[in-house]
Each structure stands twice: as C-alpha cells, then as structure tokens.
C-alpha positions in Angstrom: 0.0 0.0 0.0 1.6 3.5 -1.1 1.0 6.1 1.4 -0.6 9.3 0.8 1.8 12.1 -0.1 1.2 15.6 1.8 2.1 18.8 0.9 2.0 21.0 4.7 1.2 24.6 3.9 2.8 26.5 6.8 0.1 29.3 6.5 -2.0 30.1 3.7 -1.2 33.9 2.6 -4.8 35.2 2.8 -6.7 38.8 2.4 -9.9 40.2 3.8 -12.8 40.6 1.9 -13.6 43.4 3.6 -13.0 45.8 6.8 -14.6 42.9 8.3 -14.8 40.4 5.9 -14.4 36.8 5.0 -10.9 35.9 4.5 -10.2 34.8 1.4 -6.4 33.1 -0.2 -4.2 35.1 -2.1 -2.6 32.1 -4.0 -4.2 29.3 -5.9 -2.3 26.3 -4.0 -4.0 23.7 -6.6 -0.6 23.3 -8.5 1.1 22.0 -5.4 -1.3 19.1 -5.6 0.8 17.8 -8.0 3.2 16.4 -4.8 0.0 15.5 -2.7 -2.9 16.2 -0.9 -2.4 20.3 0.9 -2.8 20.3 4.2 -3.0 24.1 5.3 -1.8 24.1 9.4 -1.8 28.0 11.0 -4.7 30.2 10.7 -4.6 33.6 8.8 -2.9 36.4 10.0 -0.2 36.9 12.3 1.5 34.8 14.7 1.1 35.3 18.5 3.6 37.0 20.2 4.0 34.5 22.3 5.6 31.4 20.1 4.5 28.7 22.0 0.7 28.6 20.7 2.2 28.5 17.2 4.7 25.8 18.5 2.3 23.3 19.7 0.0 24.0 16.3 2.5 22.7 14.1 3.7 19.8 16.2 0.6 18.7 16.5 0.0 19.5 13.0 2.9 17.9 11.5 3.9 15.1 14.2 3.2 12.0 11.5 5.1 14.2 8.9 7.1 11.4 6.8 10.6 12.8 5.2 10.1 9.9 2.2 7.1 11.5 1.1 5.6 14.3 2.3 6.7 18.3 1.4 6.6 21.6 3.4 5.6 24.6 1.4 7.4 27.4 3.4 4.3 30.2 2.8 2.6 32.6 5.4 4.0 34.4 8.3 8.3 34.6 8.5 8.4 33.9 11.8 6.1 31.0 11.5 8.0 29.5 8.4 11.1 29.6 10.3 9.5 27.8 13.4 8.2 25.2 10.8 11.3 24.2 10.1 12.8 24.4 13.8 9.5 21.9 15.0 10.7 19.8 12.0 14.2 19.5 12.7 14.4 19.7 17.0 10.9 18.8 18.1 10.3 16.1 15.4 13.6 15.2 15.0 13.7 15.4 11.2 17.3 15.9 9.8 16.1 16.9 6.3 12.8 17.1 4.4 11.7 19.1 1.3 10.2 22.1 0.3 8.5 23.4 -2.3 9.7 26.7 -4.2 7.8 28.8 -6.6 9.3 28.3 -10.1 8.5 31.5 -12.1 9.8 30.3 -15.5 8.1 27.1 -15.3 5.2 28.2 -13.7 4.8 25.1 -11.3 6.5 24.4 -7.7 9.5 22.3 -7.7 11.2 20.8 -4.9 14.1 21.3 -3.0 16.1 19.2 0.1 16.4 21.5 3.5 19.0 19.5 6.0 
C-alpha cells in the first residue's frame, strides 16, 4: 500500500474581503497538488507573540510528517516559516525534508532538500 503524499502549507497567505470580511487566499495552492494532498496548518494572520501557541499547532499538526514523502511549502507568516522548520528538525527530529519553491519560469512548484 503507497501512502498518501502531503504537501504542509505552513500558512495560507490570505486577504480580507472586507473591513470585516471573510478571509479569502491570495494564492491558488492547486498546482502543489501535483506532490499531494495540501494540508494548510496556521490560521490567517499573524502569529502570537507569544511562540508557544504556534509551537504546539505545528507539532501537533505535522507530528506524522514522513521525510520519504511528504513536502513543506514554506508560505505565510516569516516567523512561522522559520518555526516550521525548527518543530521539524528539534521537536520532530527530522534531519532533512523538502520544500516546495515557486518556479516563475516554469510556472509550477519544484522541490528542494532543507537538511
């Protein structure tokens, strides 16, 4: 049985409707379903302060991540990109896993080894 490849958006870049409005994403993610299923883990907008919350989200989030298979698509907050890749590497133990990177030319994501 082949397992299902996932592709962990980090945070989806998003805008508001609206003063008040519906958020709504600023990228179409469909071409990164080409390397699996998305699984978007932080909420819109920014990051606590306090990193702990955003911490405990993506271990929780990404505590099955498997390095054979599965991507990270580095997208959203700075701060919470950055932590993505600490929960990865210290919490999870994962010495290197890979990303996805916007090609312009090609128009299509294509990956790249972190670690």
């Amino acid at each position: 049985m082949t397992k299902e490849r996932r592709v962990f958006v980090v945070q989806v870049p998003a805008r508001r409707t609206g003063p008040r409005g519906a958020w709504e994403p600023k990228y179409d993610l469909a071409p990164a379903e080409e390397f699996g299923r998305v699984v978007p883990v932080l909420d819109y907008g920014n990051v606590p302060e306090d990193p702990e919350p955003t911490r405990a989200r993506l271990r929780e989030a990404m505590a099955d991540f498997d390095a054979d298979c599965d991507y990270v698509l580095l997208l959203g907050d700075p701060v919470a990109c950055a932590q993505a890749v600490h929960v990865l590497a210290y919490d999870l133990g994962v010495p290197s896993f890979d990303v996805l990177k916007w090609d312009r030319r090609s128009g299509r994501y294509a990956p790249y080894q972190i670690g």
